[in-house]
C-alpha positions in Angstrom: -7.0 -35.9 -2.5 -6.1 -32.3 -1.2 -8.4 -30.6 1.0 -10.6 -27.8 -0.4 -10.0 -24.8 1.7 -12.7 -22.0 2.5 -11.1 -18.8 2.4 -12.9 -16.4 5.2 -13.5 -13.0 3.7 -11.0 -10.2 4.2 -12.2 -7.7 7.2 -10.3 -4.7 8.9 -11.1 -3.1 12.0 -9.6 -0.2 14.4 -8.2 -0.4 17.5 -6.4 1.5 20.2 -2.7 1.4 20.3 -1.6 1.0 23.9 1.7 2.9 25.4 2.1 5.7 22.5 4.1 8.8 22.8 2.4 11.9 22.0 3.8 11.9 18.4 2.5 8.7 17.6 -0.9 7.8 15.7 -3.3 6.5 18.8 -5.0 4.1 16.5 -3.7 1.0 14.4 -5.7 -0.2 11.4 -5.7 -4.3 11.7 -6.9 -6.6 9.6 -7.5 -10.3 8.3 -3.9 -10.6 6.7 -1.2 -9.1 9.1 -1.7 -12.2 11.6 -1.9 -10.1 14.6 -5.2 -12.1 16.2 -5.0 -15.8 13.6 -2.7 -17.7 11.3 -3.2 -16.7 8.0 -3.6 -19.4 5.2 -1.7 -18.4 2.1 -4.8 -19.1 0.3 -6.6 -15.9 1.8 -3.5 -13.6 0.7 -3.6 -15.1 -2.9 -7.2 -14.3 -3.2 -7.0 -10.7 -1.5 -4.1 -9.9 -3.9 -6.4 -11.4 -7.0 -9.5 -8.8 -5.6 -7.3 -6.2 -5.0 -5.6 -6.4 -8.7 -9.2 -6.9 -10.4 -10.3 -3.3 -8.7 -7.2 -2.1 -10.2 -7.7 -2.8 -13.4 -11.3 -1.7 -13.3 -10.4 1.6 -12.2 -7.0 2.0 -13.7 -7.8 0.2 -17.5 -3.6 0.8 -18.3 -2.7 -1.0 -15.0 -1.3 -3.7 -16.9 1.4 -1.3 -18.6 3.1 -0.4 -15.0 6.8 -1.0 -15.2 6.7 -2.3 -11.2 4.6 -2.2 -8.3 6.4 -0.2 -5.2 5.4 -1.6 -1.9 6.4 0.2 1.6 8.4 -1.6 4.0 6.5 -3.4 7.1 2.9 -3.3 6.2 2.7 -3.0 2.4 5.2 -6.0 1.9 2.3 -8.8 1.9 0.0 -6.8 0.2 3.0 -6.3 -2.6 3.9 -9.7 -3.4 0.6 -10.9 -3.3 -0.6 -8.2 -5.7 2.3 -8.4 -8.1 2.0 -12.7 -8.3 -1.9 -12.0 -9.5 -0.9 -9.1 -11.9 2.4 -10.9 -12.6 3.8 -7.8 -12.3 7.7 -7.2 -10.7 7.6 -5.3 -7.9 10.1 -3.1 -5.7 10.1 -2.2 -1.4 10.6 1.3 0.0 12.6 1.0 2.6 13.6 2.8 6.1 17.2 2.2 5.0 19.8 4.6 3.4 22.0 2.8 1.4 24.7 4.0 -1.5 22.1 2.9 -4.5 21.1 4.5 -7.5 18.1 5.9 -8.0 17.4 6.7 -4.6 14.1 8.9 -3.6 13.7 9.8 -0.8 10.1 10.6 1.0 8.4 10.7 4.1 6.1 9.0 6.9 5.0 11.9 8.8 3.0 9.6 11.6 6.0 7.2 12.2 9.0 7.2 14.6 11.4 7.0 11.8 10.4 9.6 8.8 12.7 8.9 6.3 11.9 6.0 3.9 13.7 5.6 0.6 12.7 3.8 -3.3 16.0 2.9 -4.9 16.5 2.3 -8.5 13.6 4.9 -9.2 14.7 6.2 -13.3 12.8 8.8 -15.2 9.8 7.4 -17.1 8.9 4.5 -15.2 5.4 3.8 -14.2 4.2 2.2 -10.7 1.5 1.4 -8.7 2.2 2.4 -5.1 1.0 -0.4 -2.2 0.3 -0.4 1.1 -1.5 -2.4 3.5 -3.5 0.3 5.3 -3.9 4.0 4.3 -5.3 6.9 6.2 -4.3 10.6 6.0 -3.1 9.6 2.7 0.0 12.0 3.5 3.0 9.3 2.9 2.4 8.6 -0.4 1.2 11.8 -1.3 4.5 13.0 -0.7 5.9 10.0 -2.4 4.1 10.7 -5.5 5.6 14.0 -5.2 9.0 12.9 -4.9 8.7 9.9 -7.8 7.7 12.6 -9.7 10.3 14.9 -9.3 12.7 11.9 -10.7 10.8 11.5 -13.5 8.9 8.6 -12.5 4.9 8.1 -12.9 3.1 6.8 -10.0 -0.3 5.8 -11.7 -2.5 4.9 -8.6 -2.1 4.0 -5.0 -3.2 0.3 -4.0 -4.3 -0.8 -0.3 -5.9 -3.4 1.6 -7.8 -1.3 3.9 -8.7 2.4 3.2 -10.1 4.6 6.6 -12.6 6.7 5.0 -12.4 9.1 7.9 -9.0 10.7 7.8 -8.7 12.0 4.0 -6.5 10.2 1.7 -9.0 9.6 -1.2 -9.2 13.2 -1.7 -5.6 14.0 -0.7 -4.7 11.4 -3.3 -7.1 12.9 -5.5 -5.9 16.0 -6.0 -2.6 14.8 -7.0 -4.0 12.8 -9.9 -3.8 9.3 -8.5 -6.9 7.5 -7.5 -6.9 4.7 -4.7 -8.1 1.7 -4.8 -9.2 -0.5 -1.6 -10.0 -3.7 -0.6 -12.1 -2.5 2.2 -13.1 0.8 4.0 -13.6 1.2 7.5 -14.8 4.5 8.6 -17.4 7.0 7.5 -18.0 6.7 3.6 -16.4 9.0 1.5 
């Protein structure tokens, strides 16, 4: 008979990054799911993606009408496919690679060593989700939303595992019409 599996509760934490430049971000948001400290069971990113999409559709009721959720490369590529197998949703990657594709937007990460990110296959009318593992200034998919929307495409909220409180993205996010939802928050409430 299989084993029945206790699934520890998501947690995020911040910690200094050691041997930054000056232009880099001094802090790195870790959590439960990027296996930096323990092995993680596929059972705890099922259920984080199946708490994550619930939020969603609390707080974004048409959710279900998306056309795709659009992960970022590194980071938001676990959080994607786990959120899209609970929605049963498709879902695309931005990537830090410029290729000859169509549909190609390109946007930035202000805080990384390698700006440039791109969304291929991006067409006018098609509605998203945006996902990410960790957010913070909020900046990068601020100016993704910009750019989607400049295609023609309709981002329709911004999905994360871990939201820092402290550094402004709610708001930022906000003001451009697209609420964020979180797993967790670290950081000062908002």
């Amino acid at each position: 008979m299989p084993e029945t599996l206790a699934v520890p509760p998501f947690s995020a934490r911040i910690v200094e990054r050691l041997g930054v430049g000056p232009a880099s971000r001094r802090e790195r948001v870790i959590h439960s799911l990027d296996g930096l400290e323990d092995a993680v069971h596929p059972d705890a990113l099922t259920s984080a993606g199946a708490q994550l999409w619930q939020r969603v559709l609390a707080e974004v009721p048409d959710a279900l009408s998306v056309d795709f959720l659009l992960g970022l490369d590194a980071g938001g590529i676990l959080p994607t496919v786990s959120l899209a197998s609970a929605a049963g949703l498709p879902y695309k990657i931005a990537w830090k690679l410029r290729l000859p594709l169509d549909g190609a937007v390109r946007f930035t990460e202000p805080h990384a060593m390698r700006t440039d990110v791109f969304a291929y296959g991006i067409a006018p009318g098609q509605r998203m989700v945006l996902v990410d593992d960790e957010i913070t200034t909020g900046r990068t998919l601020a100016d993704l939303t910009r750019r989607l929307r400049e295609a023609g495409a309709a981002p329709v909220a911004a999905a994360c595992l871990v939201e820092d409180t402290t550094q402004g993205a709610h708001a930022l996010l906000a003001d451009l019409g697209i609420p964020l939802i979180a797993l967790t928050t670290i950081g000062e409430e908002r």
